[in-house]
C-alpha positions, 0 to 999 in steps of 0.5 A: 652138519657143517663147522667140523674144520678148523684153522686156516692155513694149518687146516684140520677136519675132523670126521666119525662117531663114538659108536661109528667103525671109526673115526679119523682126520684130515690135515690139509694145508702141512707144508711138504718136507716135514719129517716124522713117524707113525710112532710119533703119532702113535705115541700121542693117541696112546696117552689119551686112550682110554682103559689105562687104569681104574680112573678112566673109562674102560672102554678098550680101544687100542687106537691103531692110527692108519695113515693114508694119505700126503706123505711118503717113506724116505730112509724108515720116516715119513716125509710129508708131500703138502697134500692133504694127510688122512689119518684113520683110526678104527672103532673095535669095542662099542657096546651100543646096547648100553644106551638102549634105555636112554635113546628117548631121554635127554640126559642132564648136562649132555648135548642130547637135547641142544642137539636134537632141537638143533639138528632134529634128529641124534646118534643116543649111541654115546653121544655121536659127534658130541662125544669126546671119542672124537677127540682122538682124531685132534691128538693125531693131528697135533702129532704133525702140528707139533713138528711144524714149528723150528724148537717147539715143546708143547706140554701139558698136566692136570694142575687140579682135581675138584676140590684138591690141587697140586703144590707147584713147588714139586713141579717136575715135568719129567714126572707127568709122564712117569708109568705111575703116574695116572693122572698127568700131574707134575707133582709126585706128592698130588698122586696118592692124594688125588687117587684116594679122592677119585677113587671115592667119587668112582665107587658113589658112581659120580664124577668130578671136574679138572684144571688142565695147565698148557705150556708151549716153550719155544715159541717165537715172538711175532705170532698172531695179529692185534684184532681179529686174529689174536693168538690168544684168541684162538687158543682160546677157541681151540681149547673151548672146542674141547668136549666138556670144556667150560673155561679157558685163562691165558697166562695170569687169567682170571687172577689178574683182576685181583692184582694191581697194575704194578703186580701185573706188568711184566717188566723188562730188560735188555739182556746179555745177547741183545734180546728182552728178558721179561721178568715176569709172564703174567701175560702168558706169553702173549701181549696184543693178541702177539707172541713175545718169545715167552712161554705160552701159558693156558689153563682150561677148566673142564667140568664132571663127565655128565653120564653118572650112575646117580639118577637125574631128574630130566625128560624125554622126546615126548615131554614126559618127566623121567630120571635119567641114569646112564650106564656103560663106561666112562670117565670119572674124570674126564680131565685126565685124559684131556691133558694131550687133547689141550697139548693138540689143540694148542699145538695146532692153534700155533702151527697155523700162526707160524705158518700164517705169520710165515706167509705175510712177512716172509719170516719164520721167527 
């Protein structure tokens, strides 16, 4: 199977199953010197992992990150060589018995039966690489991306639940990561609402879809090209390749179709310290497919887990009709735990634009 790398000079291959011993990456292409700690990456794996409360899967995997490679121990960090740096993190509760009944049939919104006609063969065990398990490999490499631009915030939260949305007048970013706080929302009053909302979608044994919103602060101007490497582009791409994602708006989106041109120009002026201030972002903070030194604003839609307990019409490796009701755990909301998956990619998608512009016209903002 080939396509399981990314990115161009910030370049990251993804390896491992759902249902393997375990799953990891390798970031090739980081330049050397650059500082962090196994804490660091640890932090990030713990916020996507799952069993953290009712409204994800239970499936209990601590998600221990072993770094092995490209890096050395300097003064209690790690400084990193400009080698390739492999990370690994192990599988230790897969219940594979729980797809035992499903490994003939196709089940509705799954990849089984695209990959299967692709490949001709598929690991029913989870969903093998189509599973969103190997999306804790890009939270690890996100952790090193996030180091790789000068004043760079990359953060991310759940803006919408099905049929319910958060006020964006309570917007308040320390509260997404707050302890009470389960569902990466920055507005304190969407909690109780969200969470008697999900609860009833869990107890029918169904699922329901999210809105995740994406912020980069800190960006500098310049970064992307205006044909085939748009910077708009590839987060685009990037948070596509995301497990379940089925839409991706930069900036205003969508809603600028809605407007007119006088509503969506972000106009400008000169300000004190001689550098434009935009008066609005519509944009998202990127004109031309290039970075202006504004935010840099994305949203992605990511449809119902598709492994619901309510039986589906579909059929099986034999043409046979069957109804297909999947067991074992999973998420309710996949969306929750796709917050810090986003934060990576976008991440990710910049550090390679910095490194890229970096390399073509000798200048790092």
């Amino acid at each position: 199977m080939s396509h399981n790398t990314f990115g161009h000079l910030f370049r990251v291959t993804t390896w491992g199953e759902s249902h393997g011993p375990a799953l990891g990456c390798v970031v090739d292409g980081c330049p050397p010197g650059i500082r962090f700690t196994r804490d660091d990456v640890q932090r990030e794996l713990d916020r996507r992992r799952p069993g953290q409360s009712r409204f994800v899967t239970q499936r209990r995997e601590p998600d221990e990150v072993k770094i092995l490679s490209g890096v050395l121990e300097e003064d209690g960090a790690l400084v990193t060589t400009g080698t390739p740096i492999s990370m690994l993190i192990e599988n230790v509760d897969q219940r594979s018995k729980d797809y035992g009944d499903i490994a003939k049939q196709y089940r509705p919104g799954h990849a089984d039966y695209a990959y299967e006609a692709k490949y001709g063969i598929r690991d029913h065990r989870g969903g093998g690489r189509s599973s969103a398990r190997e999306t804790a490999a890009r939270v690890a490499a996100g952790a090193i991306a996030r180091r790789i631009v000068p004043g760079m915030q990359v953060r991310g939260a759940l803006v919408s639940m099905g049929e319910k949305s958060i006020d964006r007048a309570n917007w308040n970013w320390n509260f997404v990561g707050d302890a009470e706080n389960p569902f990466f929302t920055p507005d304190p009053a969407s909690v109780p609402v969200f969470a008697e909302y999900l609860d009833g979608i869990r107890k029918a044994g169904s699922s329901v879809g999210a809105i995740i919103e994406i912020v980069a602060e800190g960006v500098p101007a310049g970064l992307g090209a205006p044909i085939y490497a748009k910077l708009d582009q590839d987060i685009a791409s990037g948070l596509m390749s995301i497990n379940a994602v089925k839409g991706v708006e930069i900036g205003n989106g969508f809603e600028a179709a809605r407007i007119t041109g006088e509503q969506n120009a972000d106009e400008m002026r000169m300000g004190n310290d001689g550098r434009p201030v935009f008066l609005s972002n519509n944009a998202g903070g990127i004109l031309g497919g290039i970075s202006t030194g504004q935010d840099i604003v994305a949203r992605f839609a990511v449809k119902p887990t598709s492994s619901i307990l309510t039986p589906r019409r579909s059929i099986d490796r034999d043409g046979n009709d069957v109804d297909v009701m999947t067991k074992g755990r999973h998420d309710p909301c996949v969306g929750i735990r796709a917050v810090p998956i986003g934060e990576a990619m976008v991440a990710c998608v910049i550090a390679d634009h910095y490194l890229r512009h970096r390399g073509q016209t000798g200048k790092s903002e």
